[in-house]
N, CA, C and O atoms as a GROMACS GRO file, in nm:
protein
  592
    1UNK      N    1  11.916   9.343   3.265
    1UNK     CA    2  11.796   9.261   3.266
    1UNK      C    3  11.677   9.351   3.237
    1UNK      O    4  11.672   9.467   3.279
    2UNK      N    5  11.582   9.296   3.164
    2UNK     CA    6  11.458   9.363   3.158
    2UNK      C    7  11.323   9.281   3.136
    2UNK      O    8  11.295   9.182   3.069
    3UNK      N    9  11.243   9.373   3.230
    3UNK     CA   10  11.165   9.291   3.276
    3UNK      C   11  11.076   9.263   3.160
    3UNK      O   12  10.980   9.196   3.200
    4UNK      N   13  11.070   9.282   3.060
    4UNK     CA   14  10.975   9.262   2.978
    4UNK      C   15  11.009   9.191   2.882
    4UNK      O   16  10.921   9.175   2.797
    5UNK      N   17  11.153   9.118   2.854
    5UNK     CA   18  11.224   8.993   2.801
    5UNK      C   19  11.185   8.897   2.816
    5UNK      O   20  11.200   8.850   2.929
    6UNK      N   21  11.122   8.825   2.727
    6UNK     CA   22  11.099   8.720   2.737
    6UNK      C   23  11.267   8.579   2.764
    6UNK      O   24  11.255   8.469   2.819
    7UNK      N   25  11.400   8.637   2.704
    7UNK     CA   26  11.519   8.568   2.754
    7UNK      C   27  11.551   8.627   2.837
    7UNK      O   28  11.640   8.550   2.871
    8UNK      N   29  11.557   8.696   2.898
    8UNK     CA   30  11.609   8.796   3.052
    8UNK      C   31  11.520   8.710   3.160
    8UNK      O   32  11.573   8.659   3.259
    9UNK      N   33  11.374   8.698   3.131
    9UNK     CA   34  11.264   8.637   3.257
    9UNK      C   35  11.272   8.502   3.176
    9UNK      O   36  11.154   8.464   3.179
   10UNK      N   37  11.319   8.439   3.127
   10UNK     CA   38  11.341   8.269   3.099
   10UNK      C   39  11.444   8.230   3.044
   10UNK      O   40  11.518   8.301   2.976
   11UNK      N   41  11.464   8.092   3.072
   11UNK     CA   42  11.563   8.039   3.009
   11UNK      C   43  11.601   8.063   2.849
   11UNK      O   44  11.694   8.113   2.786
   12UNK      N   45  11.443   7.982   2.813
   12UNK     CA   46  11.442   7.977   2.676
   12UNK      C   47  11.450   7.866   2.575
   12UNK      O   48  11.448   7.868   2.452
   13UNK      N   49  11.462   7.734   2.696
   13UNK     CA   50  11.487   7.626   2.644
   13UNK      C   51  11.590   7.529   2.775
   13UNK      O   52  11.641   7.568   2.881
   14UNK      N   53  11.589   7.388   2.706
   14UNK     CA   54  11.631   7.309   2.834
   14UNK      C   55  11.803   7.386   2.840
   14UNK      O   56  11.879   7.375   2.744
   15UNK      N   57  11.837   7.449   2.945
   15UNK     CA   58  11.989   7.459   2.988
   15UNK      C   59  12.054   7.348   2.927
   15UNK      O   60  11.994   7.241   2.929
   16UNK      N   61  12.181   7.356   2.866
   16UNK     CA   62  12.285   7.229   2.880
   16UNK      C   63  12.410   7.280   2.926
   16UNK      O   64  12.491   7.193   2.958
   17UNK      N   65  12.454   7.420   2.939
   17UNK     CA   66  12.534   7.455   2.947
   17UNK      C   67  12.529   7.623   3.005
   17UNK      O   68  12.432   7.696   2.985
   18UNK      N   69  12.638   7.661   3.071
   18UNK     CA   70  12.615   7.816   3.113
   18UNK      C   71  12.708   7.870   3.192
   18UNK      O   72  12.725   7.814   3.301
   19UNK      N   73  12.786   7.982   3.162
   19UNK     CA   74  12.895   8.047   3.242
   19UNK      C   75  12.831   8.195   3.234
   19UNK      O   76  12.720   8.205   3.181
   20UNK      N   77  12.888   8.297   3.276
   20UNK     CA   78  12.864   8.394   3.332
   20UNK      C   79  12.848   8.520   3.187
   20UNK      O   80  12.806   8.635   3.201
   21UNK      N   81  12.887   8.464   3.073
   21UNK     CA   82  12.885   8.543   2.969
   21UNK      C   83  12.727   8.507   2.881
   21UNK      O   84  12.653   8.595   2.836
   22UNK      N   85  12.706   8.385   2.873
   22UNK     CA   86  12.596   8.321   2.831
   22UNK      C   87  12.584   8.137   2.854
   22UNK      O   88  12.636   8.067   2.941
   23UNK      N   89  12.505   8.103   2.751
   23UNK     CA   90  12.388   7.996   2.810
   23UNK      C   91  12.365   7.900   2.651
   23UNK      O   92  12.319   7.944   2.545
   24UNK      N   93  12.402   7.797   2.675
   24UNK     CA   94  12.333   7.706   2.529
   24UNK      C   95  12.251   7.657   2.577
   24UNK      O   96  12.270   7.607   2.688
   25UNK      N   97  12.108   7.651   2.508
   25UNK     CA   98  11.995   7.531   2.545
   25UNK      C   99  11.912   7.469   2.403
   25UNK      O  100  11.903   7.514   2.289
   26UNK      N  101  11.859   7.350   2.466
   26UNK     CA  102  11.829   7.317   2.354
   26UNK      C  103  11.666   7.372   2.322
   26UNK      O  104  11.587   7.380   2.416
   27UNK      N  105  11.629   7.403   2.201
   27UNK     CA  106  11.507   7.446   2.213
   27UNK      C  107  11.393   7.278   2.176
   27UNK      O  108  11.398   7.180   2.102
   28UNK      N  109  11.292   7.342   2.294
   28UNK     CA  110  11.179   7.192   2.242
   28UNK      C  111  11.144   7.218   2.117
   28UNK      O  112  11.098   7.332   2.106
   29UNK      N  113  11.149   7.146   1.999
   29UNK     CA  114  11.097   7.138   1.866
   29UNK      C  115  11.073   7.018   1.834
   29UNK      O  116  11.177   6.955   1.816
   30UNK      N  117  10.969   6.954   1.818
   30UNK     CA  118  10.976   6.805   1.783
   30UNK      C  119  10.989   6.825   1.651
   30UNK      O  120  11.028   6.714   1.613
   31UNK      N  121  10.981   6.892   1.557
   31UNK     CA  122  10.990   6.913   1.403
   31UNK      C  123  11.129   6.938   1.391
   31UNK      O  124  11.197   6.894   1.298
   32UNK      N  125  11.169   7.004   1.480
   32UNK     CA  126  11.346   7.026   1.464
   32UNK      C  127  11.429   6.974   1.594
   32UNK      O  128  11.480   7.042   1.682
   33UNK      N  129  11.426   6.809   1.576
   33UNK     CA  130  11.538   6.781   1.749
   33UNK      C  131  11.646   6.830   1.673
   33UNK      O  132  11.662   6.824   1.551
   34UNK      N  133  11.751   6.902   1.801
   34UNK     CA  134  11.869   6.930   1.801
   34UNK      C  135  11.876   7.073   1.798
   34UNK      O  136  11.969   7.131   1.855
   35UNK      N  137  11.772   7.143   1.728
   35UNK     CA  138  11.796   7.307   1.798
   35UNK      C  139  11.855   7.346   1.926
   35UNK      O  140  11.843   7.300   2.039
   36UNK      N  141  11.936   7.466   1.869
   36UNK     CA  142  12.006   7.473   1.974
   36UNK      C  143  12.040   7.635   1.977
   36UNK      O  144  12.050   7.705   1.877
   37UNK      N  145  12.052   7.669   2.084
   37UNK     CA  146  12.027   7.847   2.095
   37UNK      C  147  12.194   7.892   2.204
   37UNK      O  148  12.246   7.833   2.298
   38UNK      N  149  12.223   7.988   2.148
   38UNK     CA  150  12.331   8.015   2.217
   38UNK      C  151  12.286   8.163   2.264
   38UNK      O  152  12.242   8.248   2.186
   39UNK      N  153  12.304   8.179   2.388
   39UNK     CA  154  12.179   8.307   2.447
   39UNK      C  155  12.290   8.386   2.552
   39UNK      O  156  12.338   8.347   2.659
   40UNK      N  157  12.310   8.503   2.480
   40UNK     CA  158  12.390   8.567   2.620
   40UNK      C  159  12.298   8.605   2.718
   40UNK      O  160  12.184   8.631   2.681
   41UNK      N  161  12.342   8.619   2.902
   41UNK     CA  162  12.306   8.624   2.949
   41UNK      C  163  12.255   8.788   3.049
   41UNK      O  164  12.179   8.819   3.141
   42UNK      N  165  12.324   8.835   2.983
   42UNK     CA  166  12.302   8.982   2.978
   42UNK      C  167  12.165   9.052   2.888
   42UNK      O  168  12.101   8.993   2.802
   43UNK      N  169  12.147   9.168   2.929
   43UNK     CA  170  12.021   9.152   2.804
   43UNK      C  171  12.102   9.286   2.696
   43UNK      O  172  12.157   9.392   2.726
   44UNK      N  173  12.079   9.227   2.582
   44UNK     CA  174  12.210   9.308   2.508
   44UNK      C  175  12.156   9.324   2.354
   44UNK      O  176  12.107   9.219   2.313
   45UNK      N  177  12.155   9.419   2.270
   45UNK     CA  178  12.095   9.406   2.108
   45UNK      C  179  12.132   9.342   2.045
   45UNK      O  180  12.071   9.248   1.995
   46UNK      N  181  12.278   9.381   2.019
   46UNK     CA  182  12.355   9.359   1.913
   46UNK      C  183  12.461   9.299   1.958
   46UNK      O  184  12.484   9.313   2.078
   47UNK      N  185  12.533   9.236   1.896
   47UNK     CA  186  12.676   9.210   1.912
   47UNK      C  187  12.762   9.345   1.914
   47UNK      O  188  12.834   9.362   2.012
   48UNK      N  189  12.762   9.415   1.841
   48UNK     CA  190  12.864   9.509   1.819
   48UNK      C  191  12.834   9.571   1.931
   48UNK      O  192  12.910   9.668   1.930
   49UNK      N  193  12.750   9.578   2.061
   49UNK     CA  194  12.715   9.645   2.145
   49UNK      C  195  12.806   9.571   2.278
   49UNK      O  196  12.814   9.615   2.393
   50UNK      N  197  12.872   9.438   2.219
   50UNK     CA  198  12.946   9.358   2.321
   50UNK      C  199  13.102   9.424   2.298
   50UNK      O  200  13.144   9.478   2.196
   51UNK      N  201  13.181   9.398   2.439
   51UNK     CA  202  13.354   9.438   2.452
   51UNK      C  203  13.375   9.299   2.304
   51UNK      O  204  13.308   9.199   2.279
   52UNK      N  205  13.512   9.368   2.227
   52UNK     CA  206  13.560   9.268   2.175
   52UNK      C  207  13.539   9.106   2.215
   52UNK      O  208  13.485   9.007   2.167
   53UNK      N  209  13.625   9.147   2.349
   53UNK     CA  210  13.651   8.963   2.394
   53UNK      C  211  13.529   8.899   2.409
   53UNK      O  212  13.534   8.778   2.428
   54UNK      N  213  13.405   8.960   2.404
   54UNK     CA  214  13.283   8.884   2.463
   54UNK      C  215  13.205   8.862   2.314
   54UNK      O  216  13.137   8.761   2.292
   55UNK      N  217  13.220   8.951   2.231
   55UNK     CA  218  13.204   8.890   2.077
   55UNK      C  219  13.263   8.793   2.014
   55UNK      O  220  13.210   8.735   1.919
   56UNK      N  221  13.407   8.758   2.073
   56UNK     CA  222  13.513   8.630   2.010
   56UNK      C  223  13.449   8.511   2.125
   56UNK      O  224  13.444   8.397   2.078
   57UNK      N  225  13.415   8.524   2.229
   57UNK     CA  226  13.364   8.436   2.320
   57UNK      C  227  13.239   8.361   2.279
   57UNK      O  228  13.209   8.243   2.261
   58UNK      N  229  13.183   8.470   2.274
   58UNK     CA  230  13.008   8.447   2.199
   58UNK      C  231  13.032   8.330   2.073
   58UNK      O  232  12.979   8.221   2.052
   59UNK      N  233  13.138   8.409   2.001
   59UNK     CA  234  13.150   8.297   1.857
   59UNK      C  235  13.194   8.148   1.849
   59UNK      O  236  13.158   8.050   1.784
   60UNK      N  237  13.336   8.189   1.991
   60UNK     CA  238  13.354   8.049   1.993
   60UNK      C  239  13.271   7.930   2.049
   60UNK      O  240  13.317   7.818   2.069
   61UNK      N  241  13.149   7.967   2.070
   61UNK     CA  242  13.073   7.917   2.145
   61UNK      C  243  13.014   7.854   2.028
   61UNK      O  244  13.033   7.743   1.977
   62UNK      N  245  12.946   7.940   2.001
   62UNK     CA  246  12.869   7.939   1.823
   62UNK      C  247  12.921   7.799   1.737
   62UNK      O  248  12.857   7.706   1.689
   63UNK      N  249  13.088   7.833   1.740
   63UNK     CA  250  13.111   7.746   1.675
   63UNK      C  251  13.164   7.599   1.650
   63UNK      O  252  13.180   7.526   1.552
   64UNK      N  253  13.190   7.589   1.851
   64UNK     CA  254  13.183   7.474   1.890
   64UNK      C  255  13.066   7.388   1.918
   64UNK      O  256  13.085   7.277   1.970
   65UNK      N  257  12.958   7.425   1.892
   65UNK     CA  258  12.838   7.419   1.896
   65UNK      C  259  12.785   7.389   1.802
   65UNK      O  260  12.677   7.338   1.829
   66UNK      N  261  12.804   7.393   1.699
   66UNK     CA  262  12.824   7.376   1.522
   66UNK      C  263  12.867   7.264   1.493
   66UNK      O  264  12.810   7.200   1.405
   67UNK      N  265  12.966   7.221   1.551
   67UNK     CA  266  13.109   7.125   1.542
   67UNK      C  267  12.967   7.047   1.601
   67UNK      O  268  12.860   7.021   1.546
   68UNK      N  269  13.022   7.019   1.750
   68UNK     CA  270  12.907   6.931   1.779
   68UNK      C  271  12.801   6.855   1.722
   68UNK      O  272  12.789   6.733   1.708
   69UNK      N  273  12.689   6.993   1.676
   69UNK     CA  274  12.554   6.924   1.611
   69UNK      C  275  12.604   6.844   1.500
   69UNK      O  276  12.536   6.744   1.472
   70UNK      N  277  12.717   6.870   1.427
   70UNK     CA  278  12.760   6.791   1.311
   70UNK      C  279  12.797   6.625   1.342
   70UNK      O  280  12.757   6.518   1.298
   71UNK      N  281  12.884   6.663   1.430
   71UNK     CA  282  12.947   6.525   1.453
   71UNK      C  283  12.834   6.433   1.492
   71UNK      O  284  12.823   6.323   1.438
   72UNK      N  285  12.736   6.483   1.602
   72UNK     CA  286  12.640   6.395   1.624
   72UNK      C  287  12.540   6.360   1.555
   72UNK      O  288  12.509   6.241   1.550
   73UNK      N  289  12.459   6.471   1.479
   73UNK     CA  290  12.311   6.427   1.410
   73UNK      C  291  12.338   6.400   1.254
   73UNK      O  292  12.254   6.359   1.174
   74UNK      N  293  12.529   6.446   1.218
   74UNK     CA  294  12.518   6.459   1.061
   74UNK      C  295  12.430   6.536   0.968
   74UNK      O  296  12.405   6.500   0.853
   75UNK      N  297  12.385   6.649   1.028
   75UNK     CA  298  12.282   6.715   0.938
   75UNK      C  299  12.332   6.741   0.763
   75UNK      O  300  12.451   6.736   0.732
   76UNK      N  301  12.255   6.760   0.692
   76UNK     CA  302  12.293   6.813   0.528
   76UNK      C  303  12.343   6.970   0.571
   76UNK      O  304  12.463   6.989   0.550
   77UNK      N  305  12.297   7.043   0.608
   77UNK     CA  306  12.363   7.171   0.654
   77UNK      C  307  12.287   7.232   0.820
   77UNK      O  308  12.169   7.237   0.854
   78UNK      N  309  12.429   7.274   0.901
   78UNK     CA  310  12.351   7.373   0.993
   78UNK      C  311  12.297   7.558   0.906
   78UNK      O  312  12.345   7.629   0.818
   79UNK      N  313  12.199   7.563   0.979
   79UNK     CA  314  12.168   7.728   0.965
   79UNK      C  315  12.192   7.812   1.080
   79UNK      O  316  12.116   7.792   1.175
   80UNK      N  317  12.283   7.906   1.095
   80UNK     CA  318  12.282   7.981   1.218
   80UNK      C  319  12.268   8.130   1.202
   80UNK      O  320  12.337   8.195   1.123
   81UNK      N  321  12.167   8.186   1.287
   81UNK     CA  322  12.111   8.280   1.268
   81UNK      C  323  12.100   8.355   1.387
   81UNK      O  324  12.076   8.287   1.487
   82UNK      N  325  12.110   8.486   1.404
   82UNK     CA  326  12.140   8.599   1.549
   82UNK      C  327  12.014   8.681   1.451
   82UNK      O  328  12.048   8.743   1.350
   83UNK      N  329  11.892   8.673   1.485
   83UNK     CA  330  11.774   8.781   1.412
   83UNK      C  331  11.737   8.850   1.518
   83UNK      O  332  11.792   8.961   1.525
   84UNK      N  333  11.640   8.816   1.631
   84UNK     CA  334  11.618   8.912   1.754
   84UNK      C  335  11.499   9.035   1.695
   84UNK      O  336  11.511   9.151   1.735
   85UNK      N  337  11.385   8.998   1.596
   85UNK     CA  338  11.331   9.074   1.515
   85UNK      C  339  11.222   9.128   1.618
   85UNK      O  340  11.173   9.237   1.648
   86UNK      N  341  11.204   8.921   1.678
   86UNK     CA  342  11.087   8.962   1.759
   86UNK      C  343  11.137   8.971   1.912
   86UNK      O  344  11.054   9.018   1.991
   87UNK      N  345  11.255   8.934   1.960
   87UNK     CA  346  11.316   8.880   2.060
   87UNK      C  347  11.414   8.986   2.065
   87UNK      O  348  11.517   8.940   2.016
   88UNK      N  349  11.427   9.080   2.094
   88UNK     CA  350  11.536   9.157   2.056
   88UNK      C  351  11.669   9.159   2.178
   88UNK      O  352  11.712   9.264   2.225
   89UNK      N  353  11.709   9.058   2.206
   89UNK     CA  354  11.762   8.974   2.300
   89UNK      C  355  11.874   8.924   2.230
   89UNK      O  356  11.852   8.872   2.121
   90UNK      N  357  12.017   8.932   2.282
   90UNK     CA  358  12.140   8.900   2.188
   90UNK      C  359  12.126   8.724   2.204
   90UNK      O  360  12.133   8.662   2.310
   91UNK      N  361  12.104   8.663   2.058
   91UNK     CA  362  12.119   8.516   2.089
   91UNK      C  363  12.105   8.477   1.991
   91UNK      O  364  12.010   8.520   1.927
   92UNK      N  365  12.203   8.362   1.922
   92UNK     CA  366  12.217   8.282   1.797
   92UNK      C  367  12.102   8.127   1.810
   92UNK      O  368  12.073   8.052   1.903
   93UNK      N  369  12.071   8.135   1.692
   93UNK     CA  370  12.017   8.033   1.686
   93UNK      C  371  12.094   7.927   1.573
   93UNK      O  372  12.116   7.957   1.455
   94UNK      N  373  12.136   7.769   1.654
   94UNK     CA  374  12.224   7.707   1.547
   94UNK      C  375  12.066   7.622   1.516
   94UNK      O  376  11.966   7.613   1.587
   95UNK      N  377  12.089   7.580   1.412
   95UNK     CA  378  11.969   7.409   1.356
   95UNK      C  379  11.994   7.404   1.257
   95UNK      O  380  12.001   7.470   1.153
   96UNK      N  381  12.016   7.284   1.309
   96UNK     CA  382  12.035   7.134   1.258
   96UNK      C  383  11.964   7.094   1.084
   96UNK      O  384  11.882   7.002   1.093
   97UNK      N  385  11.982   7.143   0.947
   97UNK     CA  386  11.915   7.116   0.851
   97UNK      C  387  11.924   6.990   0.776
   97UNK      O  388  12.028   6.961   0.716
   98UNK      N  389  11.777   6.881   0.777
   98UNK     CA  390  11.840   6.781   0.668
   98UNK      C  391  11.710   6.794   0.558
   98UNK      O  392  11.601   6.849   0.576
   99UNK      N  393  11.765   6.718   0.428
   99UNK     CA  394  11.699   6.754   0.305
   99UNK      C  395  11.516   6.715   0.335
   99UNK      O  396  11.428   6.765   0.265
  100UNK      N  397  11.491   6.634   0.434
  100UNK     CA  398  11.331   6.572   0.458
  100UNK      C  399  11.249   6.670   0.577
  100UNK      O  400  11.139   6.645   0.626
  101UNK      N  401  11.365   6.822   0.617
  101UNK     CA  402  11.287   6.844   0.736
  101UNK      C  403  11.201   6.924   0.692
  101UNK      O  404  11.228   6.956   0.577
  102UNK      N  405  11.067   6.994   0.750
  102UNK     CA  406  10.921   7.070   0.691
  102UNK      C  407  10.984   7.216   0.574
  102UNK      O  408  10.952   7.256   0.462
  103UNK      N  409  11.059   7.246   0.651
  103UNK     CA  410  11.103   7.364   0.575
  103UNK      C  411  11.217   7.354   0.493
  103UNK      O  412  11.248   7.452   0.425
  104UNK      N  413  11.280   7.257   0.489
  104UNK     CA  414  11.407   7.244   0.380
  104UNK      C  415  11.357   7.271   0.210
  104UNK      O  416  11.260   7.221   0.154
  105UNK      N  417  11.445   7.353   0.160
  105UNK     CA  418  11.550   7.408   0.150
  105UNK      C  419  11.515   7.555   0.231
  105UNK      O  420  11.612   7.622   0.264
  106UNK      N  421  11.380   7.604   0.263
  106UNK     CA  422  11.357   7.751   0.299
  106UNK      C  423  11.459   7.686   0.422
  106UNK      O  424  11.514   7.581   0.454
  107UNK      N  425  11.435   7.874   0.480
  107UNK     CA  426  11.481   7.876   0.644
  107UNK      C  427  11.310   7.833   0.744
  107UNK      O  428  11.190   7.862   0.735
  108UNK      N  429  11.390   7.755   0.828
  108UNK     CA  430  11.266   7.715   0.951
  108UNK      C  431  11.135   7.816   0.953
  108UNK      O  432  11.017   7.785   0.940
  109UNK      N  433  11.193   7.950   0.975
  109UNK     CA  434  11.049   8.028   0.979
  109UNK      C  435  10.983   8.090   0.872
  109UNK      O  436  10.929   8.200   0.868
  110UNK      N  437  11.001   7.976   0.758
  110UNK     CA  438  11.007   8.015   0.587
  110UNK      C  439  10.864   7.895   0.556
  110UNK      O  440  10.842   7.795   0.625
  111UNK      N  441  10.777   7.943   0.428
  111UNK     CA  442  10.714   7.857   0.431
  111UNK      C  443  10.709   7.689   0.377
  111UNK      O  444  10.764   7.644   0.276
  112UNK      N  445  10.625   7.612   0.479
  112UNK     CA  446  10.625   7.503   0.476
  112UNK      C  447  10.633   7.386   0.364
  112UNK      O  448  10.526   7.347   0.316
  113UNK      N  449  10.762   7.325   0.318
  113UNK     CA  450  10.753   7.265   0.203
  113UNK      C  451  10.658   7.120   0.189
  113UNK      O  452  10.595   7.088   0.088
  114UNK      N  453  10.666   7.048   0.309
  114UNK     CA  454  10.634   6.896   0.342
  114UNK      C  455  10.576   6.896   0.489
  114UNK      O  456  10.578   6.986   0.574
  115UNK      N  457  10.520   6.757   0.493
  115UNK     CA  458  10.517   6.728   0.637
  115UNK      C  459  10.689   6.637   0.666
  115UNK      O  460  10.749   6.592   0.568
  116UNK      N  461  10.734   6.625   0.774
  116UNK     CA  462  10.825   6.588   0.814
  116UNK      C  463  10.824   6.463   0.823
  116UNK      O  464  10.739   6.430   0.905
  117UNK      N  465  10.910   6.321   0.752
  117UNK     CA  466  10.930   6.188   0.798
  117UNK      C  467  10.915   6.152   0.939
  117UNK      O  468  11.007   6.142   1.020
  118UNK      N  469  10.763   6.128   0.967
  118UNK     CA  470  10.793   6.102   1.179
  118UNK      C  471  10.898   5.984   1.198
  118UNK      O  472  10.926   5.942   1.310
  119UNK      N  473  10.937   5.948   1.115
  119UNK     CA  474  11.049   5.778   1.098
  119UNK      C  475  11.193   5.865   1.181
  119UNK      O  476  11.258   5.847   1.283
  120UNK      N  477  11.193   5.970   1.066
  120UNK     CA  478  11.307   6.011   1.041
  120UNK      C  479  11.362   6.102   1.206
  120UNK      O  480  11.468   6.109   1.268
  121UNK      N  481  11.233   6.154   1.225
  121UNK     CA  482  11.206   6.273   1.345
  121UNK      C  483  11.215   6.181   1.445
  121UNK      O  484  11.316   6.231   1.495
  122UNK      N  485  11.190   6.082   1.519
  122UNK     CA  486  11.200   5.991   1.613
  122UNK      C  487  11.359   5.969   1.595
  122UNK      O  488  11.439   6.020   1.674
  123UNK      N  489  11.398   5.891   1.487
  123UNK     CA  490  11.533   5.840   1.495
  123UNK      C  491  11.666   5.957   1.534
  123UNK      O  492  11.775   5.934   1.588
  124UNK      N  493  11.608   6.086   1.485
  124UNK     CA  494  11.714   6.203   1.495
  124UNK      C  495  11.694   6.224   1.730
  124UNK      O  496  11.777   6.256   1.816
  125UNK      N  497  11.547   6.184   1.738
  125UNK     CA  498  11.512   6.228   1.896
  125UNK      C  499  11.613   6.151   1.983
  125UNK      O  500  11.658   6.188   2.092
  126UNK      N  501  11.642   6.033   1.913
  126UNK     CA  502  11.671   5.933   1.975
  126UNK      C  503  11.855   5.980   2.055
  126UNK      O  504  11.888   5.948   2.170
  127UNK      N  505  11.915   6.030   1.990
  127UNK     CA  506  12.053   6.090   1.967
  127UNK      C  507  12.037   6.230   2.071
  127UNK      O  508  12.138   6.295   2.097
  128UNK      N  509  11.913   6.265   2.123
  128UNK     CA  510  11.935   6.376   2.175
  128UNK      C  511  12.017   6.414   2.330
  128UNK      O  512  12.061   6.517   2.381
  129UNK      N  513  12.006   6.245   2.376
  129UNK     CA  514  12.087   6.249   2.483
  129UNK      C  515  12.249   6.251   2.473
  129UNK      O  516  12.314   6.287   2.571
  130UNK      N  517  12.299   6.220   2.380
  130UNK     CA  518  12.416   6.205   2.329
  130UNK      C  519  12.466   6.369   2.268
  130UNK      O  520  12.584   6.395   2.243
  131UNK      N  521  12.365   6.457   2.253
  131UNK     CA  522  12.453   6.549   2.193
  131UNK      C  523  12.443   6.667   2.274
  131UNK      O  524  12.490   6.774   2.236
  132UNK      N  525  12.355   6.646   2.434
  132UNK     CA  526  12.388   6.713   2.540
  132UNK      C  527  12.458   6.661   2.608
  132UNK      O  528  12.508   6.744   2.684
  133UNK      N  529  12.504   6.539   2.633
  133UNK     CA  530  12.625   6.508   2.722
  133UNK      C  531  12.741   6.546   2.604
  133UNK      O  532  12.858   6.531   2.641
  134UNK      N  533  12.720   6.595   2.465
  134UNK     CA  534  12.866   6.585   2.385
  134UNK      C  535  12.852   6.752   2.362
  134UNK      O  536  12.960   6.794   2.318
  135UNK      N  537  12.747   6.867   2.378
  135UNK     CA  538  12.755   7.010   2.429
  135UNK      C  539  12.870   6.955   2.554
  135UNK      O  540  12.990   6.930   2.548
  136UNK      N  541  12.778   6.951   2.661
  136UNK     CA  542  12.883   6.957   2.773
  136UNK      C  543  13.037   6.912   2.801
  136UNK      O  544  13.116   6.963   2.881
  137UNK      N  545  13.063   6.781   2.693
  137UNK     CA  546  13.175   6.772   2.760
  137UNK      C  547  13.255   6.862   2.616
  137UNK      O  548  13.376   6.872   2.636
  138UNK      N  549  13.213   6.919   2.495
  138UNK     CA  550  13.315   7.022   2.460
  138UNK      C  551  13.325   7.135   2.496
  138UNK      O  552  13.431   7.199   2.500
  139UNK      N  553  13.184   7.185   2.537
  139UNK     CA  554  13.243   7.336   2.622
  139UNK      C  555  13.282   7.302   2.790
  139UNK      O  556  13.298   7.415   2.838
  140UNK      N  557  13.301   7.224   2.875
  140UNK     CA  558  13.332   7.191   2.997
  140UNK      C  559  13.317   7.306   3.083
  140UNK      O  560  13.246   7.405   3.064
  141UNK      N  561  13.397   7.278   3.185
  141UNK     CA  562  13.402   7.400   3.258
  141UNK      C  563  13.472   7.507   3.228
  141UNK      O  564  13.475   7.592   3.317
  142UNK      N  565  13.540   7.536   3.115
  142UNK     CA  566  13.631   7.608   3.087
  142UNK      C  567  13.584   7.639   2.917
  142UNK      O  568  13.656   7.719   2.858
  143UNK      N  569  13.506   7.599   2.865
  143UNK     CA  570  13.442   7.627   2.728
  143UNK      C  571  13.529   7.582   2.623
  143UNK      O  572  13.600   7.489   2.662
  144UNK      N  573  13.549   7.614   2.504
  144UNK     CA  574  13.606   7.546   2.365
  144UNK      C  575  13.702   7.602   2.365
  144UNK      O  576  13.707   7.711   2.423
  145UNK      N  577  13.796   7.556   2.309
  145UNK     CA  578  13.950   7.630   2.260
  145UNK      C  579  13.918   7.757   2.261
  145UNK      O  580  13.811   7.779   2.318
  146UNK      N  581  13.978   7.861   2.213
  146UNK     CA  582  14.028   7.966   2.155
  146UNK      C  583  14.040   7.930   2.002
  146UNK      O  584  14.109   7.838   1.959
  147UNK      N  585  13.948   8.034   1.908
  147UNK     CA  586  13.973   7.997   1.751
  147UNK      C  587  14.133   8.015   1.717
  147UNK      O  588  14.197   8.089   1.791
  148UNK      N  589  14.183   7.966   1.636
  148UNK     CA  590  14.328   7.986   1.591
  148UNK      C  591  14.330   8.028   1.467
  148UNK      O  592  14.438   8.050   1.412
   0.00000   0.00000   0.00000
């Protein structure tokens, strides 16, 4: 832990999920519902700085988490990204991309193409309860499969 982390001294976003290795939450974005952050709970750089098993753990997380945002919001593509440029805090960021959101085709912290459909942004909000009760019940108490 360190005290000068901004993910070590906060969550980082609403909890939906959390075992002893790390933490999914969703981040508040009204420009982007469905962000979603997969945050180990350790304070750590890199991945390669994790034991094997906690790098295959980390992923399967990642990528049941992926699965998820799909099935529920249907995005045109997720983007998932582990940067830590400014945050230097081990943690993926999954979101949710569709062709009308501000920054599509850039990446989110890329510059601004449009303003965002508020039609579109309401109707995606609407689903947000559905894809934290559908985080929780695929990672459960026991988390996602094992990749095969």
């Amino acid at each position: 832990m360190s005290a000068s982390c901004e993910l070590c001294q906060h969550d980082g976003g609403r909890v939906l999920w959390r075992e002893p290795l790390l933490r999914v939450l969703r981040v508040e974005d009204p420009e982007y519902p469905g962000m979603l952050r997969v945050v180990c709970n350790a304070h750590v750089r890199e991945m390669s700085d994790l034991p094997l098993a906690d790098r295959e753990r980390i992923m399967q997380v990642v990528f049941a988490v992926e699965a998820v945002l799909r099935r529920v919001l249907a995005p045109h593509k997720i983007n998932l990204a582990s940067l830590g440029n400014v945050t230097p805090h081990l943690h993926w960021h999954v979101v949710p991309r569709f062709a009308d959101d501000a920054h599509f085709p850039q990446p989110i912290w890329g510059a601004r193409q449009r303003d965002p459909d508020g039609a579109a942004l309401a109707q995606r909000a609407t689903r947000l309860a559905d894809l934290e009760r559908s985080i929780v019940r695929e990672l459960g108490a026991g988390g996602p499969a094992p990749i095969r």
